[in-house]
C-alpha positions in Angstrom: 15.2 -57.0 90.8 18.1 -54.8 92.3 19.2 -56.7 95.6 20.6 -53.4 96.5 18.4 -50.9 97.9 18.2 -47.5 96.5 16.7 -46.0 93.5 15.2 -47.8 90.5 17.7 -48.8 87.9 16.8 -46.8 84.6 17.5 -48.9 81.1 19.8 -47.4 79.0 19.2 -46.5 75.0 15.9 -45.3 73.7 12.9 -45.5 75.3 10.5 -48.6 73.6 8.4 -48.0 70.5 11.3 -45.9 68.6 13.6 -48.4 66.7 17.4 -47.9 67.1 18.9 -47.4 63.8 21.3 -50.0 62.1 24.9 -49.3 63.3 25.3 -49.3 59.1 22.6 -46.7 57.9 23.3 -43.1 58.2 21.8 -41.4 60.7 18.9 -39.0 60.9 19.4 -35.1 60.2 20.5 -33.5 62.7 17.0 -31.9 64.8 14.5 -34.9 63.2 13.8 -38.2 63.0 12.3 -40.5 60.2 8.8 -39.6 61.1 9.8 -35.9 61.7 12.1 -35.3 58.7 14.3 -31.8 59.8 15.0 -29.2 57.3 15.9 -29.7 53.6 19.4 -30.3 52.3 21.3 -27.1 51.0 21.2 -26.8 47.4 23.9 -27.9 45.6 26.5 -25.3 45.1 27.6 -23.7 41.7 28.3 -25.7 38.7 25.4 -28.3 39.0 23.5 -29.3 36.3 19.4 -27.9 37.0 17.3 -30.8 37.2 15.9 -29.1 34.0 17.2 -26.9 31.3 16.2 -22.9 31.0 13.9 -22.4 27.2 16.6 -20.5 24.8 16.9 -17.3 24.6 18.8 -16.3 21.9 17.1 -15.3 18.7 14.1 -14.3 20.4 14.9 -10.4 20.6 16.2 -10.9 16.6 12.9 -12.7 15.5 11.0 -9.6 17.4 12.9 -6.9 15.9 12.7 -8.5 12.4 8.7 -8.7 12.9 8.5 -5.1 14.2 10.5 -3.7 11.3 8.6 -5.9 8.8 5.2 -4.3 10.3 6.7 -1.0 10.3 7.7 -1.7 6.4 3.9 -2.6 5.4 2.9 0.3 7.4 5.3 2.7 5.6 4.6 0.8 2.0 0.6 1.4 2.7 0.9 4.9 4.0 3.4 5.9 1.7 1.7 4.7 -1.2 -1.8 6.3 -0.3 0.1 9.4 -0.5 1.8 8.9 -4.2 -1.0 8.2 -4.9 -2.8 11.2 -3.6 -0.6 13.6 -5.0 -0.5 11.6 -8.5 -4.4 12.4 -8.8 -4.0 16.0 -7.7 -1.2 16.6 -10.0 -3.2 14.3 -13.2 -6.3 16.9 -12.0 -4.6 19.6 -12.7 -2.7 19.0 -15.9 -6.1 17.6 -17.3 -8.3 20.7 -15.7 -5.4 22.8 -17.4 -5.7 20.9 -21.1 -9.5 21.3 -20.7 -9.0 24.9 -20.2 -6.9 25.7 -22.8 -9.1 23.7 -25.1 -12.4 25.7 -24.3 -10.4 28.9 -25.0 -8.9 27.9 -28.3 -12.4 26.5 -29.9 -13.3 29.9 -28.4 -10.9 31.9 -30.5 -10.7 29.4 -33.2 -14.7 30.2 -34.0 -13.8 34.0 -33.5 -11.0 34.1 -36.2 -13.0 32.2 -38.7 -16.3 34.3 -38.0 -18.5 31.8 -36.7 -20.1 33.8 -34.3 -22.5 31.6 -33.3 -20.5 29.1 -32.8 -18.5 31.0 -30.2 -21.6 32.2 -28.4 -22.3 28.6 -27.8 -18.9 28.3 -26.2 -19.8 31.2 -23.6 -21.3 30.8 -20.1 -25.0 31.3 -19.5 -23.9 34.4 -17.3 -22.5 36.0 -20.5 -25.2 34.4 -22.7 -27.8 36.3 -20.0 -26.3 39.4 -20.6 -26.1 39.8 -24.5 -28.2 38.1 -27.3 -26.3 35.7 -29.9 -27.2 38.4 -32.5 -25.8 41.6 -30.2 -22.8 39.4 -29.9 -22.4 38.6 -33.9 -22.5 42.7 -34.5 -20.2 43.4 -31.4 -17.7 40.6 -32.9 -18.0 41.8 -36.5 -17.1 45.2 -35.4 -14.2 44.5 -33.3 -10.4 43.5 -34.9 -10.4 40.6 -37.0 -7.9 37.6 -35.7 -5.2 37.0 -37.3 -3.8 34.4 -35.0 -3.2 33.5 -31.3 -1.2 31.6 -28.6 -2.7 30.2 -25.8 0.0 30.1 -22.6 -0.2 27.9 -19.4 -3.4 28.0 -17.5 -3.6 30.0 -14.3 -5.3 28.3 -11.4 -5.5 30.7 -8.2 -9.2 31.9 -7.1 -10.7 30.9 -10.6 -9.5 29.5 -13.9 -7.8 32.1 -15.6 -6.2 31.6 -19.9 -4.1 33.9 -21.0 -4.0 33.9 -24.7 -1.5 36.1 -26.7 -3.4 37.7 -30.1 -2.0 38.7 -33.1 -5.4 40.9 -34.8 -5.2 41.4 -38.8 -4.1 45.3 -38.1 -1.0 44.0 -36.6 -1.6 45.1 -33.4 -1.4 42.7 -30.2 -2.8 42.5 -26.6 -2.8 39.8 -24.2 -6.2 38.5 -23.0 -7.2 36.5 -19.8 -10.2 34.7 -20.4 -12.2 33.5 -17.4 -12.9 29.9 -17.7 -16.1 28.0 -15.7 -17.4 25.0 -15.8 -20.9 24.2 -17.4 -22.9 22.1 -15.2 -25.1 20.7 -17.4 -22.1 19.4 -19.6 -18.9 19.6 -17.4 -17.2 21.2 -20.2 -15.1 24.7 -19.5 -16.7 28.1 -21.4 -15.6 31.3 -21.9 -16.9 34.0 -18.9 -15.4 37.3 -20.2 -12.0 38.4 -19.3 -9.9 39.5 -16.4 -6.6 42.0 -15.7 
């Protein structure tokens, strides 16, 4: 007790149930206590190691340009080879149309200059064949120049399937003729269908 009256003395230091530090351990942040830890630490400043390392970066944009231009290559090699290979049927098409062509015309002419008349009726469409009878078409032939030889030129290929056939007749006379050529359906094989200009 106080043998001096007056106020109550007041103890000094913390009030009981909080521990007082160690004088040797460091003292709490500033604004907090050990069961109220304060605010975090600043981070450390620059030229501190990350408490993990960043994946790599390099190489990545290389690798993805090298797999874009090898897709792009495939691409080019597939599309540009579906169109060799388009125009390699179109131009085989027409050389072979063309040979065809010019083969229907020559056995044409060929059975005309050795008088085989028959034979070249055979050789003529049905719309020809429709209009004159084998035997109206042996007299018409047997009238006309004989054949002495002929030269048959590049096929034309515009609206139809056009010959044109230089002829050399026994007279000595010559003409150029362009024979119509269409396509049998029953054999697939070109024939004669008269002439054009």
């Amino acid at each position: 007790m106080n043998p001096m009256p007056g106020p109550p003395e007041i103890p000094t230091g913390p009030p009981s149930g909080y521990d007082t530090p160690a004088p040797d351990s460091p003292a709490p942040a500033p604004g907090g206590s050990p069961l109220f830890p304060g605010p975090p630490a600043p981070p450390p400043g620059p030229g501190v190691v990350p408490p993990f390392a960043a994946p790599p970066t390099e190489g990545r944009t290389m690798r993805l340009w090298l797999g874009l231009g090898a897709a792009g290559l495939a691409v080019l090699l597939c599309c540009g080879g579906g169109i060799v290979a388009l125009s390699g049927l179109t131009v085989f098409g027409v050389r072979a149309l063309d040979e065809r062509a010019r083969v229907g015309a020559t056995d044409y002419l060929s059975a005309l200059e050795r008088s085989e008349y028959a034979q070249a009726y055979a050789l003529l469409c049905e719309d020809q064949q429709a209009r004159q009878t084998a035997s109206d078409f042996a007299r018409e032939q047997a009238r006309s120049p004989r054949i002495s030889s002929f030269q048959v030129r590049k096929t034309e290929m515009v609206t139809s399937i056009v010959v044109p056939v230089d002829i050399v007749y026994a007279t000595g006379s010559s003409s150029t003729l362009k024979f119509v050529m269409e396509q049998d359906t029953a054999t697939g094989d070109l024939e004669v269908c008269g002439t054009t200009d």
